[in-house]
KEMIMI-575719 format. One line per 4 residues: for each residue x, y, z of C-alpha. Coordinates in Angstrom, 3 decimals. Last residue first. Example, Ala and Ser with C-alpha at 12.3 -4.5 7.8 and 13.67 -1.06 7.14 Angstrom:
2
13.670 -1.060 7.140  12.300 -4.500 7.800
REM end
This chain:
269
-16.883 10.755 20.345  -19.521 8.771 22.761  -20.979 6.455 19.634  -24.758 6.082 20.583
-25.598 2.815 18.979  -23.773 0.300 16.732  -24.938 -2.113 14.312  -22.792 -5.156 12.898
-24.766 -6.942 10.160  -24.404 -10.556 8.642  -24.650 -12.461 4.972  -23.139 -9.863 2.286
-24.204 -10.724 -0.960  -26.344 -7.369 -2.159  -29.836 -8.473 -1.287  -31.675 -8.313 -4.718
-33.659 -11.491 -3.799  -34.921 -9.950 -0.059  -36.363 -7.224 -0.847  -39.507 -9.074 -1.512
-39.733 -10.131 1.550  -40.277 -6.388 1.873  -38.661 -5.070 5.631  -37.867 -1.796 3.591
-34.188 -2.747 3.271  -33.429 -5.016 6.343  -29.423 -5.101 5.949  -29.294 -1.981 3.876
-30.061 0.732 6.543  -29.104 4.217 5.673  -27.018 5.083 9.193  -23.640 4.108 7.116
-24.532 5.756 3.972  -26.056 8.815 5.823  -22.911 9.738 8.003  -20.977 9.436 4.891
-22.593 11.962 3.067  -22.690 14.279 5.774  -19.506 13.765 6.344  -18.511 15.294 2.325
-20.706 17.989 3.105  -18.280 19.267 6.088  -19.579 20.261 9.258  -17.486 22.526 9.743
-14.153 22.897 11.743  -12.131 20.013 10.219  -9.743 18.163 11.814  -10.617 14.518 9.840
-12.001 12.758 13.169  -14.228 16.049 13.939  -15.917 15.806 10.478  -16.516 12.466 11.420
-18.160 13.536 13.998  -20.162 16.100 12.947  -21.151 13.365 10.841  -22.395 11.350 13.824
-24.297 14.123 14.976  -26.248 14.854 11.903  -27.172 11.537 11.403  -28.375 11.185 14.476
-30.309 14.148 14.275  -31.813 12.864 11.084  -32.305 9.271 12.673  -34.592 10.867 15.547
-36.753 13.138 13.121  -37.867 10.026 11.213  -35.852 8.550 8.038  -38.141 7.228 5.429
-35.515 6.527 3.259  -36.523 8.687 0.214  -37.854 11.581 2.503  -34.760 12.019 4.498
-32.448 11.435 1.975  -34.168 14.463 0.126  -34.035 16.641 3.493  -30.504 15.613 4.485
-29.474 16.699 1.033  -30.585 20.051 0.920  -29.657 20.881 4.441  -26.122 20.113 3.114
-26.501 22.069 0.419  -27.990 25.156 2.696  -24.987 25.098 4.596  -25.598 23.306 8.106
-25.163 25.394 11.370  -23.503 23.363 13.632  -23.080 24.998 17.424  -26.755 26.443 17.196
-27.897 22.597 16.083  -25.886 21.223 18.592  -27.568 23.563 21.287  -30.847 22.802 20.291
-30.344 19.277 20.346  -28.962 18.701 23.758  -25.171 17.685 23.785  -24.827 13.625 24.267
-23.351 12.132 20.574  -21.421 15.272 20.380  -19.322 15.224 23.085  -19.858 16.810 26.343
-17.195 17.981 28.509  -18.019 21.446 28.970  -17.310 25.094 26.562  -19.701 23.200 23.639
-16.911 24.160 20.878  -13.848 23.725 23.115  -15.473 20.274 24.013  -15.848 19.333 20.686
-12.346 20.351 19.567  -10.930 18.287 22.133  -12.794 15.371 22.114  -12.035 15.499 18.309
-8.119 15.988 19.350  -8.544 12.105 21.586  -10.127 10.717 18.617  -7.263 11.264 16.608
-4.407 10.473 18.794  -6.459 6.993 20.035  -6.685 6.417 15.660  -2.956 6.672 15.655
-2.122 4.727 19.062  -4.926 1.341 17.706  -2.650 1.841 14.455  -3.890 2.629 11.059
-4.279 1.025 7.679  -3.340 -2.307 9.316  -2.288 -4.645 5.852  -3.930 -8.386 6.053
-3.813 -10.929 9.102  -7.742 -11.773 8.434  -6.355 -12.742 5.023  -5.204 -16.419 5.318
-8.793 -17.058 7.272  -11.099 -15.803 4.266  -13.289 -13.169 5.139  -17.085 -13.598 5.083
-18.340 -10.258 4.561  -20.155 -8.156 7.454  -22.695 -5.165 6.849  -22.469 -2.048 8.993
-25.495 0.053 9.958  -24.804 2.387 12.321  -26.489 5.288 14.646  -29.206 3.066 16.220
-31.936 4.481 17.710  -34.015 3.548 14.839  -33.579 0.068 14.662  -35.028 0.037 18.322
-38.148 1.941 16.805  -38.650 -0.801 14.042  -38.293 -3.638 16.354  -35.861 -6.451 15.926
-37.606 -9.684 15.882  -38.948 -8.657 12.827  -35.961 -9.958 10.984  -36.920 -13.435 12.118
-40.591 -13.244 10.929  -39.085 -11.922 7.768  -36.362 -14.416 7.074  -39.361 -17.504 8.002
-41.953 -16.136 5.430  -39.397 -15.558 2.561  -38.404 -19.263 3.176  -35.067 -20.410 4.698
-32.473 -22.987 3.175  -30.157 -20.546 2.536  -27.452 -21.464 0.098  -23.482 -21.653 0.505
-20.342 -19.630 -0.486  -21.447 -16.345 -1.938  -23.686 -15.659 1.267  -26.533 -13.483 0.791
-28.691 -15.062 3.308  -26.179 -17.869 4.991  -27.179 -17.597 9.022  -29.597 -20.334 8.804
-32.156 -18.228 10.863  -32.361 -15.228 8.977  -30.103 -11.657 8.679  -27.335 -12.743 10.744
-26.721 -10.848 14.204  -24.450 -8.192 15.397  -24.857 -5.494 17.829  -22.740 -3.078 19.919
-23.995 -0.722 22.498  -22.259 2.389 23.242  -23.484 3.008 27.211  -24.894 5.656 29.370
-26.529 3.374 31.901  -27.105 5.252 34.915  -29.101 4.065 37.996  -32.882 5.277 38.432
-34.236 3.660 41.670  -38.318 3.987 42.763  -39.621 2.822 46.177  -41.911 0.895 48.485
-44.074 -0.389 45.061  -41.163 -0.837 43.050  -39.872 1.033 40.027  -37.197 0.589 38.238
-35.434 3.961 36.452  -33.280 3.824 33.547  -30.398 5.844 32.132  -28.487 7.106 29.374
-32.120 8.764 27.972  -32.042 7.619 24.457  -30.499 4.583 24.950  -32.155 3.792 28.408
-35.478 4.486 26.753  -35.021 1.659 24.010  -33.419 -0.937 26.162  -36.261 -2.525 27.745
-37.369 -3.208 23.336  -34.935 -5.960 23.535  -36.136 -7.672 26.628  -39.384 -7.689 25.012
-37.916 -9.245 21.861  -36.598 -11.780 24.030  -32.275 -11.892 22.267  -31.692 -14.316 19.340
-32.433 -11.467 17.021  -28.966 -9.938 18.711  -26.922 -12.769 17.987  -23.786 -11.258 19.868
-25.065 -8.417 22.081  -22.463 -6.625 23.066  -22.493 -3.273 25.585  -19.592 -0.625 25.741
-18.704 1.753 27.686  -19.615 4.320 29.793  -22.018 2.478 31.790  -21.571 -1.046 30.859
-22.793 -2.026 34.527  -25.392 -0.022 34.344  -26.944 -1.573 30.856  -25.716 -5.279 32.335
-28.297 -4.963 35.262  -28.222 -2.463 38.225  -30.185 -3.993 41.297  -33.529 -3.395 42.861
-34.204 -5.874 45.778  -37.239 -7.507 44.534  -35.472 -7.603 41.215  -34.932 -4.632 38.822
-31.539 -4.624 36.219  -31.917 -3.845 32.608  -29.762 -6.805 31.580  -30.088 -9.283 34.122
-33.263 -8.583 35.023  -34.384 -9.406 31.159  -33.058 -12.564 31.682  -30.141 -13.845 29.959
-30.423 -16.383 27.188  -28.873 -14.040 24.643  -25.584 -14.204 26.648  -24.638 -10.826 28.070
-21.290 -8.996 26.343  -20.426 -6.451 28.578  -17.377 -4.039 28.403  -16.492 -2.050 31.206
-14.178 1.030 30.115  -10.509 0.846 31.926  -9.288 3.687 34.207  -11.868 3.070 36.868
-12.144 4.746 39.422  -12.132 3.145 42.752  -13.390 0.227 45.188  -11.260 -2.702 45.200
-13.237 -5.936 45.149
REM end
């Protein structure tokens, strides 16, 4: 294997029966696991709930800290693992909750034991909630909005601009808090709104920075300078969780028709 940079993010995508060594690395001879190895880019868990709940919940101080230390009793390794991870999963064991095109066969009981798979605090660290619609074959090949080279123009000028306004090459998904917050001073409107989304969601101190920094963000991705109200509003819809509502079984009967979720954590822009 040739040794160098390289030029090309890693992209993992463990199966769900891999072993928690795989993934967060360890072993009686420490090595990195799937976390390291995605290090600066991007990790994939297909059928997330499907994934050892414990194995799940290793991943929790990596993504906040973009790394993770194994300790031994002769010695201690910390490898990096600053990663976007990637998730998608239905939302109960048949896979059609919600779906317009065929029933679920499973019971309040068995969609909430399989939702809580997925820890509350793991939920938390992620940035986006996305929910999935079947689409019909004959229109996956529909109208591109914008090109892979267009949206690789735009992200590349909102690295730009954020690390002009941080003076290093940090992005706003990585910056300490107390410097983004100096950096992006929120109008009192904006403040106004975080704090009564805030309190109607339920959303802990964690998800409001997150929010924050992924509408930044967007405000980055449209060229403009402030934080802009209108990515604020954004940023909340798509960290405001739909798929699991207020984990309610209850919740369940008004679900809105859509049958899967795509969550993503730590975007690097």
């Amino acid at each position: 294997m040739k040794r160098g940079f390289h030029r090309k993010p890693p992209f993992r995508a463990p199966h769900h029966a891999s072993s928690a060594v795989s993934i967060v690395g360890g072993g009686s001879r420490p090595h990195p696991g799937e976390i390291s190895l995605a290090h600066h880019g991007v990790l994939f868990l297909d059928e997330m709930a499907e994934f050892p709940k414990r194995t799940l919940d290793m991943l929790r101080q990596p993504l906040e800290n973009g790394k993770v230390t194994i300790s031994r009793a002769a010695s201690t390794v910390t490898y990096p693992a600053r990663f976007i991870m990637l998730a998608a999963m239905n939302l109960c064991p048949c896979g059609y909750l919600g779906s317009p095109h065929a029933y679920c066969t499973c019971t309040p009981k068995q969609i909430q034991a399989y939702q809580n798979r997925i820890s509350g605090p793991l939920l938390d660290r992620f940035d986006i909630f996305l929910p999935v619609e079947t689409v019909p074959l004959l229109e996956e090949s529909g109208k591109i909005n914008e090109t892979s080279e267009q949206i690789r123009t735009r992200v590349t000028e909102a690295r730009k601009r954020q690390y002009e306004r941080y003076g290093a090459e940090v992005c706003n998904g990585t910056v300490p808090n107390e410097i983004f917050l100096q950096k992006n001073p929120l109008a009192n409107s904006s403040s106004l709104m975080l704090r009564q989304w805030a309190s109607k969601e339920n959303f802990s101190s964690r998800a409001q920075m997150k929010i924050l920094r992924l509408a930044r963000t967007i405000s980055d991705l449209q060229g403009s300078r402030e934080l802009s109200e209108d990515a604020l509003w954004q940023a909340l819809q798509m960290k405001r969780n739909h798929l699991f509502g207020k984990r309610k079984v209850d919740a369940y009967a008004t679900y809105d028709g859509r049958k899967s979720g795509v969550f993503a954590a730590r975007p690097l822009v």
